[in-house]
mmCIF file as Biopython writes it, N, C-alpha, C and O atoms, coordinates in Angstrom:
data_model
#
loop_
_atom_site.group_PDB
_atom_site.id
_atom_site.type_symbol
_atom_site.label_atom_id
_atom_site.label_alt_id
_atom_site.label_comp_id
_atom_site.label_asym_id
_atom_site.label_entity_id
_atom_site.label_seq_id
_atom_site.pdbx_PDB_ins_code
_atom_site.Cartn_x
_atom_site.Cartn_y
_atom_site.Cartn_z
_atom_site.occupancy
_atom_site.B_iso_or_equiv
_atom_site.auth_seq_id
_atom_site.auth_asym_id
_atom_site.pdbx_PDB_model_num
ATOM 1   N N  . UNK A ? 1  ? 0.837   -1.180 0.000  1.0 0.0 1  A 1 
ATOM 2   C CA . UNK A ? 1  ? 0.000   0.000  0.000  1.0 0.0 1  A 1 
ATOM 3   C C  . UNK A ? 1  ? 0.886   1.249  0.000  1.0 0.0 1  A 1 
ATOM 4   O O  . UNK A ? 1  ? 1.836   1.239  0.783  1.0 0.0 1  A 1 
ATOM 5   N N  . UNK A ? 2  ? 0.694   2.357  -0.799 1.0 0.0 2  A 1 
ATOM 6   C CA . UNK A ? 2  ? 1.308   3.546  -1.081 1.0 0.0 2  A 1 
ATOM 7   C C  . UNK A ? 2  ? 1.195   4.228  -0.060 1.0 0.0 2  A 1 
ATOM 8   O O  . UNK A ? 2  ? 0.010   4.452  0.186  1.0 0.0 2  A 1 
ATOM 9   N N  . UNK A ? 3  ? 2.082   4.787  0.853  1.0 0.0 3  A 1 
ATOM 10  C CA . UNK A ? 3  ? 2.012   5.887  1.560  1.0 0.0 3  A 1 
ATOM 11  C C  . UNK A ? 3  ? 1.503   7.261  1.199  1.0 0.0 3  A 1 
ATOM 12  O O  . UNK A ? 3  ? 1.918   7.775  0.160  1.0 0.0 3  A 1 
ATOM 13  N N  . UNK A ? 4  ? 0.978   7.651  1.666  1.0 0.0 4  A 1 
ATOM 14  C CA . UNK A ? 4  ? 0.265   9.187  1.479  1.0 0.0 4  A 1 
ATOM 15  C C  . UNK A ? 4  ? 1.351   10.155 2.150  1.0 0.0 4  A 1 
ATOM 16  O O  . UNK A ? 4  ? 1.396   10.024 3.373  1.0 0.0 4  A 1 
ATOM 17  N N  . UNK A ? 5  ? 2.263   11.129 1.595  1.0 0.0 5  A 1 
ATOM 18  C CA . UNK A ? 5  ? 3.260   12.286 1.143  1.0 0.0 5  A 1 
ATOM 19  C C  . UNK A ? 5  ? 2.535   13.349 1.359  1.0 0.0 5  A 1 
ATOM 20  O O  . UNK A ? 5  ? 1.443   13.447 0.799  1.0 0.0 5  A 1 
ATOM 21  N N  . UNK A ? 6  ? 3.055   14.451 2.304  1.0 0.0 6  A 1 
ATOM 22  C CA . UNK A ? 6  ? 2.591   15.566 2.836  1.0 0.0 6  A 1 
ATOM 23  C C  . UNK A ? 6  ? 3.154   16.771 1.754  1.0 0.0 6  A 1 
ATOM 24  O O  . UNK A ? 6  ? 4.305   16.754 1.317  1.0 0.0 6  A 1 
ATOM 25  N N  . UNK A ? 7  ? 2.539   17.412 1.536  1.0 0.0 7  A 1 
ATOM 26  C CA . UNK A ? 7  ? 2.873   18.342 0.527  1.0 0.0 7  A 1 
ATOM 27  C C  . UNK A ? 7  ? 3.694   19.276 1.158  1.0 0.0 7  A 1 
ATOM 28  O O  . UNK A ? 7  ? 3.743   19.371 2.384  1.0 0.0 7  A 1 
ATOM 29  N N  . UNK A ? 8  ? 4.393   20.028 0.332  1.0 0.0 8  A 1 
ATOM 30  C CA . UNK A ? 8  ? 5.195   21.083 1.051  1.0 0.0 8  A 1 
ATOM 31  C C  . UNK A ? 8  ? 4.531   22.067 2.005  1.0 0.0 8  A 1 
ATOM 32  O O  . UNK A ? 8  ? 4.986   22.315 3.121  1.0 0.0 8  A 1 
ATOM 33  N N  . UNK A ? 9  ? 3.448   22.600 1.508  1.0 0.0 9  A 1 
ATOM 34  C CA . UNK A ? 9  ? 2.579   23.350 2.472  1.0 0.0 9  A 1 
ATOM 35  C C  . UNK A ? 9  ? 2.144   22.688 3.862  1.0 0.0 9  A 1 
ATOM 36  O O  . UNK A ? 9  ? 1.890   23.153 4.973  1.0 0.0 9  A 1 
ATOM 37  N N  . UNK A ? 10 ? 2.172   21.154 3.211  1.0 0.0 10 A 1 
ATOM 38  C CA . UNK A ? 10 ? 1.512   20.576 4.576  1.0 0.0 10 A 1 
ATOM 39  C C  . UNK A ? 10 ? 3.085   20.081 5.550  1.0 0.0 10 A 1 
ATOM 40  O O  . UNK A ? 10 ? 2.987   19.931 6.768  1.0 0.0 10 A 1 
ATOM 41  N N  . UNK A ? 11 ? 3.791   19.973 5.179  1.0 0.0 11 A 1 
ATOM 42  C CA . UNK A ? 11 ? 5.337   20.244 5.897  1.0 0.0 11 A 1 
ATOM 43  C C  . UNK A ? 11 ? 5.511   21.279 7.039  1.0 0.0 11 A 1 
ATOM 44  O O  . UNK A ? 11 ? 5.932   21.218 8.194  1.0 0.0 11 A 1 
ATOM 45  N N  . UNK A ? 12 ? 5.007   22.266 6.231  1.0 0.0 12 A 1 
ATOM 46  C CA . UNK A ? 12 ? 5.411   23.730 6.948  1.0 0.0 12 A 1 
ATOM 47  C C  . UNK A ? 12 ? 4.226   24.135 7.937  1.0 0.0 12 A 1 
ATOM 48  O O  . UNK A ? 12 ? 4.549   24.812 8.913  1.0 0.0 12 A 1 
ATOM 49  N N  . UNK A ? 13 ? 2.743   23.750 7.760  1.0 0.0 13 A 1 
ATOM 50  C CA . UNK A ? 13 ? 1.914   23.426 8.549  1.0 0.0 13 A 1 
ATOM 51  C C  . UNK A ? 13 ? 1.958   22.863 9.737  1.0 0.0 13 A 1 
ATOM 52  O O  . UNK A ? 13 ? 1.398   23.362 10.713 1.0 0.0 13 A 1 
ATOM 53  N N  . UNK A ? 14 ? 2.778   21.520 9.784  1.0 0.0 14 A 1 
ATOM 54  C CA . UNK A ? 14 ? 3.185   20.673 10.547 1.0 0.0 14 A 1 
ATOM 55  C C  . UNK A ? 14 ? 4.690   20.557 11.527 1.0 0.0 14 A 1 
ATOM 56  O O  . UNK A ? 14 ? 4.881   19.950 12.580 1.0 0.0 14 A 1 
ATOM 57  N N  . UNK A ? 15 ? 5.550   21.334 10.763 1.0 0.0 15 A 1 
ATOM 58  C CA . UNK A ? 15 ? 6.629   21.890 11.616 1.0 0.0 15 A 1 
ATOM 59  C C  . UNK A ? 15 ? 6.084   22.971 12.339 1.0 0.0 15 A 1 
ATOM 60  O O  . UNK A ? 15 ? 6.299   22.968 13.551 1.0 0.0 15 A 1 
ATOM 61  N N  . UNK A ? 16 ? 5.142   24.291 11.650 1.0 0.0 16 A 1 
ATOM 62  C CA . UNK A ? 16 ? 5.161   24.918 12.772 1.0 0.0 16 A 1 
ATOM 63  C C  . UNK A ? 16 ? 4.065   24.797 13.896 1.0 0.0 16 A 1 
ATOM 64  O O  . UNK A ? 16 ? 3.943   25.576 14.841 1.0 0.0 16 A 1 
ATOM 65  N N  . UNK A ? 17 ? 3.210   23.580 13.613 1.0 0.0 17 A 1 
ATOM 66  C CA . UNK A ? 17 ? 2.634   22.859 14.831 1.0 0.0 17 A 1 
ATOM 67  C C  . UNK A ? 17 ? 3.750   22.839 16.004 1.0 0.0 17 A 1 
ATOM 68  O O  . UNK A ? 17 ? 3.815   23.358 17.118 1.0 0.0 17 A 1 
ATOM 69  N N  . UNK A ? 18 ? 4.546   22.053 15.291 1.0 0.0 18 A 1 
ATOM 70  C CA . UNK A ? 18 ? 5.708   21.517 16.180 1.0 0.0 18 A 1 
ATOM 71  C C  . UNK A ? 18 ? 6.317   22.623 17.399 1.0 0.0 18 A 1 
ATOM 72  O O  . UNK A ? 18 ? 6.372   22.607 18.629 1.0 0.0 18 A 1 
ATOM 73  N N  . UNK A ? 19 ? 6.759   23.632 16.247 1.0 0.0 19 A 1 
ATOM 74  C CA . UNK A ? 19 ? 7.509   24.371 17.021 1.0 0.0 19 A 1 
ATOM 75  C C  . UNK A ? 19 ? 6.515   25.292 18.186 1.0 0.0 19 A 1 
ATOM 76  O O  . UNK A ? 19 ? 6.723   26.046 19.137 1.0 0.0 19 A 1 
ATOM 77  N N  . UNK A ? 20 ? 5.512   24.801 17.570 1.0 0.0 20 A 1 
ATOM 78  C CA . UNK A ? 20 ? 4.580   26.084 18.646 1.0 0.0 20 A 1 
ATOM 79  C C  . UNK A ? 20 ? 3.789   25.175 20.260 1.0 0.0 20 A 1 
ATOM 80  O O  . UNK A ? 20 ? 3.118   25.627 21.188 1.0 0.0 20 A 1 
ATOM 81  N N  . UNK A ? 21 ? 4.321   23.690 19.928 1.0 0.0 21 A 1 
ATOM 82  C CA . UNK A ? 21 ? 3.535   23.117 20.739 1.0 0.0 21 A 1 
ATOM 83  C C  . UNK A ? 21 ? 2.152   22.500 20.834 1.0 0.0 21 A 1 
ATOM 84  O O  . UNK A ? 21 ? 1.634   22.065 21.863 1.0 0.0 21 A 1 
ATOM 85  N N  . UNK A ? 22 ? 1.486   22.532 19.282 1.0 0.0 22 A 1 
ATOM 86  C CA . UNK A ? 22 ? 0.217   22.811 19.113 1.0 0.0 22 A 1 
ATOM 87  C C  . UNK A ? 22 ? -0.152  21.538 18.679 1.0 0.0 22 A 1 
ATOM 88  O O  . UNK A ? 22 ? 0.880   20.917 18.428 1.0 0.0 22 A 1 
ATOM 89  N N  . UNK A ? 23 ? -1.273  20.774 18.449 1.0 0.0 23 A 1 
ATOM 90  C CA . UNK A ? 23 ? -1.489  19.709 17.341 1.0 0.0 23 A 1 
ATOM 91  C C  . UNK A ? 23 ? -2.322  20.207 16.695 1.0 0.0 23 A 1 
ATOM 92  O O  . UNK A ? 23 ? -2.825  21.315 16.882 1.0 0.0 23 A 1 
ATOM 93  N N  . UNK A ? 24 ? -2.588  19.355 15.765 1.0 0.0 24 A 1 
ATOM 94  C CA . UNK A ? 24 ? -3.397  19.651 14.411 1.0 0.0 24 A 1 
ATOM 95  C C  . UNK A ? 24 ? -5.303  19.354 15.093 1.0 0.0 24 A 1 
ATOM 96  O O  . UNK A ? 24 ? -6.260  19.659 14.382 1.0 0.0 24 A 1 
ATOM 97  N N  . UNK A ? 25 ? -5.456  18.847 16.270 1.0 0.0 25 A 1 
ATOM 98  C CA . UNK A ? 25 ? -6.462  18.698 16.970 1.0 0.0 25 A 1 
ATOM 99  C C  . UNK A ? 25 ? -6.265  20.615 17.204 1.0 0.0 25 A 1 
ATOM 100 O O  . UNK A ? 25 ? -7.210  21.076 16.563 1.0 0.0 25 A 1 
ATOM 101 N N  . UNK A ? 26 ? -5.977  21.044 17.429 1.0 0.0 26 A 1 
ATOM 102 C CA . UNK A ? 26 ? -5.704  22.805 18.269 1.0 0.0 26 A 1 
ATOM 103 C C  . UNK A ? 26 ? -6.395  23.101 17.145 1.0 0.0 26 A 1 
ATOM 104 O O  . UNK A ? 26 ? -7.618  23.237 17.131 1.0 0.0 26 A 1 
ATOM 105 N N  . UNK A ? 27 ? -5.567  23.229 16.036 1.0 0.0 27 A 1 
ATOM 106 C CA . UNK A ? 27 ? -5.241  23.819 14.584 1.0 0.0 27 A 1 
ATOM 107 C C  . UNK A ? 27 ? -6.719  23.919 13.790 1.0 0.0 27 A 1 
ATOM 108 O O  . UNK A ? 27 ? -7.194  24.763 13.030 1.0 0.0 27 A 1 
ATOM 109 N N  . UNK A ? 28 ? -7.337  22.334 14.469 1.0 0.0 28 A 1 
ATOM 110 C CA . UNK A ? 28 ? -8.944  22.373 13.807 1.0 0.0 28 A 1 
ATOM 111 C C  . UNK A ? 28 ? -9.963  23.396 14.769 1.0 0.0 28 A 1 
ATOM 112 O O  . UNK A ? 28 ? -10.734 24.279 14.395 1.0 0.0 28 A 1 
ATOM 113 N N  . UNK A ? 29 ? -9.731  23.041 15.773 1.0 0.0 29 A 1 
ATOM 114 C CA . UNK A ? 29 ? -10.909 24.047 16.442 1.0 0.0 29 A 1 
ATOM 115 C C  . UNK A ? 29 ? -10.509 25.399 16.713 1.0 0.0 29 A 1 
ATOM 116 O O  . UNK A ? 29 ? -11.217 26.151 17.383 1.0 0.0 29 A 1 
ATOM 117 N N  . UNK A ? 30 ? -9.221  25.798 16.140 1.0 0.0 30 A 1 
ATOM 118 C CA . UNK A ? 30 ? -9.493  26.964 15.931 1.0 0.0 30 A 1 
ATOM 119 C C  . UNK A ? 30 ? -9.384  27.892 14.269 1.0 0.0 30 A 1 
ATOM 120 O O  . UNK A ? 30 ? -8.896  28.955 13.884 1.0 0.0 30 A 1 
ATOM 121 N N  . UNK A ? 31 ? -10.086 26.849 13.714 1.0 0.0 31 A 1 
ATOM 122 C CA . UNK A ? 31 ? -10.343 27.094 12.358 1.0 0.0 31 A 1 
ATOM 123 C C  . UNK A ? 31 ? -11.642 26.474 12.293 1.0 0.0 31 A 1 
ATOM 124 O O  . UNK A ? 31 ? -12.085 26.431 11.145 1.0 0.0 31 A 1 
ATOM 125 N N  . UNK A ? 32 ? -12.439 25.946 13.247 1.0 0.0 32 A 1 
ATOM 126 C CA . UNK A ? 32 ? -13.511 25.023 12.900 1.0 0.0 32 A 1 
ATOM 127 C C  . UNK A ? 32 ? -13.950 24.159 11.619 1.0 0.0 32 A 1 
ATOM 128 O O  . UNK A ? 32 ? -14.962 24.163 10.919 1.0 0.0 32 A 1 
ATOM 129 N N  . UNK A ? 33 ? -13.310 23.760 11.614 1.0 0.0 33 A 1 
ATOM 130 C CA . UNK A ? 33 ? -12.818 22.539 10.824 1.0 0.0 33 A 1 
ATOM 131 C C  . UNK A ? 33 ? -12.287 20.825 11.144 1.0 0.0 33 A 1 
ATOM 132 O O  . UNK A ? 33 ? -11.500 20.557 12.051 1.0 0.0 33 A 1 
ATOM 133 N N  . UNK A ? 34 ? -12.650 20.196 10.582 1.0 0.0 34 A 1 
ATOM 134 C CA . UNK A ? 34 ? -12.839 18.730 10.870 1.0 0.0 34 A 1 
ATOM 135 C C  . UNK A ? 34 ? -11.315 18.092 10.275 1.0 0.0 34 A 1 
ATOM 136 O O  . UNK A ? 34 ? -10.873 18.188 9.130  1.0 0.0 34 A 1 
ATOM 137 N N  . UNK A ? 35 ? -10.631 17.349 11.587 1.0 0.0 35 A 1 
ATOM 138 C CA . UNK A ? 35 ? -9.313  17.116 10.937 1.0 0.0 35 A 1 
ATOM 139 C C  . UNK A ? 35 ? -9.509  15.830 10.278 1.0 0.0 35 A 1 
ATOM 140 O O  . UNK A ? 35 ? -9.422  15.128 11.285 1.0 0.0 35 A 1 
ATOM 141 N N  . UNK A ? 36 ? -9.634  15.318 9.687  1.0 0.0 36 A 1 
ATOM 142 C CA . UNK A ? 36 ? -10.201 14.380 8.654  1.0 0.0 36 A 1 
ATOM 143 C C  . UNK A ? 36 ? -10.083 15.637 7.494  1.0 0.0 36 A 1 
ATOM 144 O O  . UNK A ? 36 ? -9.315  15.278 6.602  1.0 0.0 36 A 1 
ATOM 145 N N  . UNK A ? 37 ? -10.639 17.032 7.257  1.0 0.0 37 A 1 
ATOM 146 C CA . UNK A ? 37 ? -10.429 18.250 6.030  1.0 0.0 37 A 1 
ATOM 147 C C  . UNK A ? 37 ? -8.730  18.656 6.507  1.0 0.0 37 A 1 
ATOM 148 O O  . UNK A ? 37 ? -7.757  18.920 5.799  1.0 0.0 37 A 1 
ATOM 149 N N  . UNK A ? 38 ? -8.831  18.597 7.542  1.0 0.0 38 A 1 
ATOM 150 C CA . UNK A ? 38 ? -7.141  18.910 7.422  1.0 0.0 38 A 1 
ATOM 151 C C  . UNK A ? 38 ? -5.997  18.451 6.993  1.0 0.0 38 A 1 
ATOM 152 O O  . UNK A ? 38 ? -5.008  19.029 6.544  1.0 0.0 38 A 1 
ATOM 153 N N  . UNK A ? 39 ? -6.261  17.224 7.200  1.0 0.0 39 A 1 
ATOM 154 C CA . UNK A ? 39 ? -5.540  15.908 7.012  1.0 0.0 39 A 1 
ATOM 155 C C  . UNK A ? 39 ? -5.480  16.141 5.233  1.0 0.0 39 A 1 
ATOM 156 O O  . UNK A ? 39 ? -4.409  16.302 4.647  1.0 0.0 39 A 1 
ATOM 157 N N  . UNK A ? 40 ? -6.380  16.128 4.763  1.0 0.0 40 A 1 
ATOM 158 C CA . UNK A ? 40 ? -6.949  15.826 2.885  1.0 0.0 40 A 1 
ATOM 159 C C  . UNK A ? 40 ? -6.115  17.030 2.658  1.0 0.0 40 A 1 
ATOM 160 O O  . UNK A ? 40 ? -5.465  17.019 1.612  1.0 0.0 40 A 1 
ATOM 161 N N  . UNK A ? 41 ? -5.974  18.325 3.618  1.0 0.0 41 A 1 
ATOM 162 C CA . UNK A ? 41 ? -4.907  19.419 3.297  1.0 0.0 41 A 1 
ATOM 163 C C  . UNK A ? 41 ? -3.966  19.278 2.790  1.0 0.0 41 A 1 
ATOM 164 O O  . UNK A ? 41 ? -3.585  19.296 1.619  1.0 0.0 41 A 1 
ATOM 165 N N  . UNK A ? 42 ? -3.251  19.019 4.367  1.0 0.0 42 A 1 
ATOM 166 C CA . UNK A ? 42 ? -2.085  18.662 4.338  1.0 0.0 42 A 1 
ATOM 167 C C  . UNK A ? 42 ? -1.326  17.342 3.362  1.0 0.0 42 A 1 
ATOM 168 O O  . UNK A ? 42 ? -0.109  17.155 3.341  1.0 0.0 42 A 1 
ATOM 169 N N  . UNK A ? 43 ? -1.954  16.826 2.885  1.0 0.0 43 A 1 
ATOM 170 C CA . UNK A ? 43 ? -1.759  15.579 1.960  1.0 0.0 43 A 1 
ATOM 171 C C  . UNK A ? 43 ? -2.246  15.754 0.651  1.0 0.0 43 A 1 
ATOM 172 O O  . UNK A ? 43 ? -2.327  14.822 -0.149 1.0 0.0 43 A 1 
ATOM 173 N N  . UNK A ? 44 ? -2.680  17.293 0.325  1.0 0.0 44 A 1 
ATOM 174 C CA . UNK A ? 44 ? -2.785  17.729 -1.259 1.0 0.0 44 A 1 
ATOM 175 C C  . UNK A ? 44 ? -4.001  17.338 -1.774 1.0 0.0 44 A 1 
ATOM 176 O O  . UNK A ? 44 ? -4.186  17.642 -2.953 1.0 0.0 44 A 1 
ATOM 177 N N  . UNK A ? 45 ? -5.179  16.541 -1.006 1.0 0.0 45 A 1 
ATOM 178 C CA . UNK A ? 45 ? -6.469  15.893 -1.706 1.0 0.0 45 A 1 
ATOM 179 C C  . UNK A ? 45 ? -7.482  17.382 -1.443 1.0 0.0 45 A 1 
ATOM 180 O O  . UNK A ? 45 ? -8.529  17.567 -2.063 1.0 0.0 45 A 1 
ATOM 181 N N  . UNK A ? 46 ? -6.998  18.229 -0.542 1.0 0.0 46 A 1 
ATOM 182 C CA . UNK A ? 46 ? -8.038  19.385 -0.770 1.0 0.0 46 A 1 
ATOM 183 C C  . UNK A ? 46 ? -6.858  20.444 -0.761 1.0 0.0 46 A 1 
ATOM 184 O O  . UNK A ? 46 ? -5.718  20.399 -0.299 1.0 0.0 46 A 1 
ATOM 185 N N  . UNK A ? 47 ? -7.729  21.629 -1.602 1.0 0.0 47 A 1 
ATOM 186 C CA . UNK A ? 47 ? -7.123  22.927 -1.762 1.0 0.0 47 A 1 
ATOM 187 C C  . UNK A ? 47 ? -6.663  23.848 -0.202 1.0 0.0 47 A 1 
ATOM 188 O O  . UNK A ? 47 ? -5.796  24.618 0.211  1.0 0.0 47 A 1 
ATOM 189 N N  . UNK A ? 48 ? -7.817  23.196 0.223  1.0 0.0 48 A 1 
ATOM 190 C CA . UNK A ? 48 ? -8.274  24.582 1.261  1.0 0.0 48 A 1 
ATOM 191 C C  . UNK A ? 48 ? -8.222  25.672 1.226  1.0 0.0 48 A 1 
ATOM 192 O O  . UNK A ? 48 ? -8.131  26.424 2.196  1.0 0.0 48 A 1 
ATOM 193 N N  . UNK A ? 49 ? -8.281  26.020 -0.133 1.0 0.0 49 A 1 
ATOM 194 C CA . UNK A ? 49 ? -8.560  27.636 -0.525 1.0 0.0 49 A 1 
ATOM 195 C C  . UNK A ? 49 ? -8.824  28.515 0.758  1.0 0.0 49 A 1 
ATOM 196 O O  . UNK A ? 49 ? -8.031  29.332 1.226  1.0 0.0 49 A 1 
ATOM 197 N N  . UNK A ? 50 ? -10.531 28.093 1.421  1.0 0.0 50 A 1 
ATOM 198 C CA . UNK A ? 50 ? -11.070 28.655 2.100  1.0 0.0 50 A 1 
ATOM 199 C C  . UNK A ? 50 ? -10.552 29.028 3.297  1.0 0.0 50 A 1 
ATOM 200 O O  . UNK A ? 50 ? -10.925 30.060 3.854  1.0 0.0 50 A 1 
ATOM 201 N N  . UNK A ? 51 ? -9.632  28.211 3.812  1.0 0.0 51 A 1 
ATOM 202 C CA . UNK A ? 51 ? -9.241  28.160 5.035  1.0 0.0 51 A 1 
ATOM 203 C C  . UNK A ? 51 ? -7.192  28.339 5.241  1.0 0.0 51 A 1 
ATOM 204 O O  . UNK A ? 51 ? -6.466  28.074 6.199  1.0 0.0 51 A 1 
ATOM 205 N N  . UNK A ? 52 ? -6.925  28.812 4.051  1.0 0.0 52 A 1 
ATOM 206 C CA . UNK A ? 52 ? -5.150  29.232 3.555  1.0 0.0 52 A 1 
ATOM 207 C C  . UNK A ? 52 ? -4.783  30.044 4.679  1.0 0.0 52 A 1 
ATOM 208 O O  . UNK A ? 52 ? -4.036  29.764 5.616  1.0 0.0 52 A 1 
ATOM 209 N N  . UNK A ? 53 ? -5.628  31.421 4.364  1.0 0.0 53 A 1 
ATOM 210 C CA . UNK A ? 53 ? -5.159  32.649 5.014  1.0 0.0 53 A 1 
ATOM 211 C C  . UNK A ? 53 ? -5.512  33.075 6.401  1.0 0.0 53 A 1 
ATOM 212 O O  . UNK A ? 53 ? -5.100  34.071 6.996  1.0 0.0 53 A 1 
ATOM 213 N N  . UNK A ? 54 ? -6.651  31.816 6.974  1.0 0.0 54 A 1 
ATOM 214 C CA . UNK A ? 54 ? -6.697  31.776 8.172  1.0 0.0 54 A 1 
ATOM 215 C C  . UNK A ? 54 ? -5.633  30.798 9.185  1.0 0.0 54 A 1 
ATOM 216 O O  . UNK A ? 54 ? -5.131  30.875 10.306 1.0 0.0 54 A 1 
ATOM 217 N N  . UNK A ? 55 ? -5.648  29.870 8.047  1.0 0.0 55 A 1 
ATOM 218 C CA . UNK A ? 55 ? -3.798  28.726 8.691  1.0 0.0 55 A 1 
ATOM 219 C C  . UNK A ? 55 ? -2.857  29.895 9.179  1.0 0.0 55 A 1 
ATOM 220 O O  . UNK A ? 55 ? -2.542  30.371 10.270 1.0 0.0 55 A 1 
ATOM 221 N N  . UNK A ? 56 ? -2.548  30.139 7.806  1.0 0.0 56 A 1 
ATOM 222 C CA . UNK A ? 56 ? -1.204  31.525 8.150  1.0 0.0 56 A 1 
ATOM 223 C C  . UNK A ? 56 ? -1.446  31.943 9.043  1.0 0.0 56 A 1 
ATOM 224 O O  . UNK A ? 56 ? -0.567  31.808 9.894  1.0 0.0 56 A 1 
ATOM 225 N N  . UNK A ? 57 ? -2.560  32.611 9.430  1.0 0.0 57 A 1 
ATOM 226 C CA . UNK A ? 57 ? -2.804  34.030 10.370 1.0 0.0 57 A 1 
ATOM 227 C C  . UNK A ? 57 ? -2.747  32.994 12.172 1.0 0.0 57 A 1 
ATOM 228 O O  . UNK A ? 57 ? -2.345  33.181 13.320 1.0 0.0 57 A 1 
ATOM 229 N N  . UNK A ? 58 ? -3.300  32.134 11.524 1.0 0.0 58 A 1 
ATOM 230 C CA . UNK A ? 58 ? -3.535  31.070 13.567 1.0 0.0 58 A 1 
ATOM 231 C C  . UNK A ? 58 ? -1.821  30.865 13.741 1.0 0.0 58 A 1 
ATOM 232 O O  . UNK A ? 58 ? -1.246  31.213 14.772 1.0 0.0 58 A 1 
ATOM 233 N N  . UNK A ? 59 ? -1.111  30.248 12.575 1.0 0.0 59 A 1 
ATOM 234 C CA . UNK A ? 59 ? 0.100   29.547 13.091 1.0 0.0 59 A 1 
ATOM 235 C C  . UNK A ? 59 ? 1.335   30.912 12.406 1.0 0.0 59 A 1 
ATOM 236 O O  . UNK A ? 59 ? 2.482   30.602 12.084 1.0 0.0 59 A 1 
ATOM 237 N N  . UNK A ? 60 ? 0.903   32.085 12.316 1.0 0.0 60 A 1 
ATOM 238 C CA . UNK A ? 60 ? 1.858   33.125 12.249 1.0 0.0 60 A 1 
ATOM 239 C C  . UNK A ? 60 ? 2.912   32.823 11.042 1.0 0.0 60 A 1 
ATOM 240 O O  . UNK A ? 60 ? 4.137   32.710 11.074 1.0 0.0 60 A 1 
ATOM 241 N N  . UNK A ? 61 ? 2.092   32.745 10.095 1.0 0.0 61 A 1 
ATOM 242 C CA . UNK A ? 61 ? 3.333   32.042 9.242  1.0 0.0 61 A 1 
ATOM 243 C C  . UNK A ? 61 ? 3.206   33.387 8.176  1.0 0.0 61 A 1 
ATOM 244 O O  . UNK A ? 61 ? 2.155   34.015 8.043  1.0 0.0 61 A 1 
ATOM 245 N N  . UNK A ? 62 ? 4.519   33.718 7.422  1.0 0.0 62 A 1 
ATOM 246 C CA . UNK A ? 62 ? 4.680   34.249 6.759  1.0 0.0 62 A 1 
ATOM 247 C C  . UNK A ? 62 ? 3.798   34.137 5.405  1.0 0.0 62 A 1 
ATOM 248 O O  . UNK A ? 62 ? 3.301   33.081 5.011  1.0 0.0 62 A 1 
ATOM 249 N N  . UNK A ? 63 ? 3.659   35.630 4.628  1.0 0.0 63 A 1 
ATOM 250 C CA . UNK A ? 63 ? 2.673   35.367 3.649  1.0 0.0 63 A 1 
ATOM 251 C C  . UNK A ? 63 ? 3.616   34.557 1.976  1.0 0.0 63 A 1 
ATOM 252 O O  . UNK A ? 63 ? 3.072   33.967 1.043  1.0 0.0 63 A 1 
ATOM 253 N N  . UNK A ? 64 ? 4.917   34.822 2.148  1.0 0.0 64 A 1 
ATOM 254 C CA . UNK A ? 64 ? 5.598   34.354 0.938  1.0 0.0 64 A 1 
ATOM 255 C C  . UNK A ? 64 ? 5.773   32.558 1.568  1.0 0.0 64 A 1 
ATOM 256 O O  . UNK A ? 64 ? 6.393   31.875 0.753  1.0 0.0 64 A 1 
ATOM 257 N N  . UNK A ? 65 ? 5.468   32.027 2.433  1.0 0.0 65 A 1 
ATOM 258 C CA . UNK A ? 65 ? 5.201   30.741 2.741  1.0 0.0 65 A 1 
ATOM 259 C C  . UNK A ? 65 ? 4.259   29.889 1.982  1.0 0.0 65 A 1 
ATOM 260 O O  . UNK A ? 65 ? 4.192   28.749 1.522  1.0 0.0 65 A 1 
ATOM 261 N N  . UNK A ? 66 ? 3.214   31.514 2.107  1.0 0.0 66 A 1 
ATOM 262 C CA . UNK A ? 66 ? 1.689   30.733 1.734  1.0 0.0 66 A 1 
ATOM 263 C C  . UNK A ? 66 ? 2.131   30.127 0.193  1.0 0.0 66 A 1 
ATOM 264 O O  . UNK A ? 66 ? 2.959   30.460 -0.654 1.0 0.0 66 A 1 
ATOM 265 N N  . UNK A ? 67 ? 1.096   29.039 0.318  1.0 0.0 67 A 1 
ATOM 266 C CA . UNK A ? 67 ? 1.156   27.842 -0.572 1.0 0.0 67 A 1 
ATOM 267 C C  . UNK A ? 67 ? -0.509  27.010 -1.069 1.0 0.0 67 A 1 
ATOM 268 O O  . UNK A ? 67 ? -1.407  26.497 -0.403 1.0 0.0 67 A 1 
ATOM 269 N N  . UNK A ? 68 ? -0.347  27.172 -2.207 1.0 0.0 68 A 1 
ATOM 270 C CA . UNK A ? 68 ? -1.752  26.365 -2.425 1.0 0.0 68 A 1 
ATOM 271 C C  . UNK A ? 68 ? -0.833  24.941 -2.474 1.0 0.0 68 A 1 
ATOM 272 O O  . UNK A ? 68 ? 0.276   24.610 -2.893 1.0 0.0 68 A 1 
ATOM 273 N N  . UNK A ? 69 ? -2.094  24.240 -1.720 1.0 0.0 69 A 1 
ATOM 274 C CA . UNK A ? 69 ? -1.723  22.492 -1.887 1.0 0.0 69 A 1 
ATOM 275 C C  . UNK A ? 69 ? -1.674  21.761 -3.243 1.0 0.0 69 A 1 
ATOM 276 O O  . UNK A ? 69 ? -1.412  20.559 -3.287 1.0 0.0 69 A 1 
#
């Protein structure tokens, strides 16, 4: 079975979980969002258009970071 590969966006998502102490459980309720949609993010099966510039803004990430999946 093929492993499922985190996209670069979803890399940088996930390190700066890391560095902030946070999990991706945090990351959903304060985006209200279902991590099962986060997950499909971070792994390139959804855009998350809707929810880009609110990632950035929760986990302080720079705007030349931002990344469509």
């Amino acid at each position: 079975m093929r492993q499922r590969q985190l996209t670069p966006l979803g890399k940088k998502i996930v390190k700066r979980l890391v560095d902030m102490d946070k999990t991706q459980v945090w990351l959903c309720d304060q985006l209200g969002m279902r991590k099962t949609y986060l997950n499909k993010i971070l792994h390139g099966e959804r855009s998350g258009q809707k929810y880009l510039a609110r990632i950035h803004d929760v986990l302080d990430l720079n705007e030349d970071e931002q990344q469509t999946a």
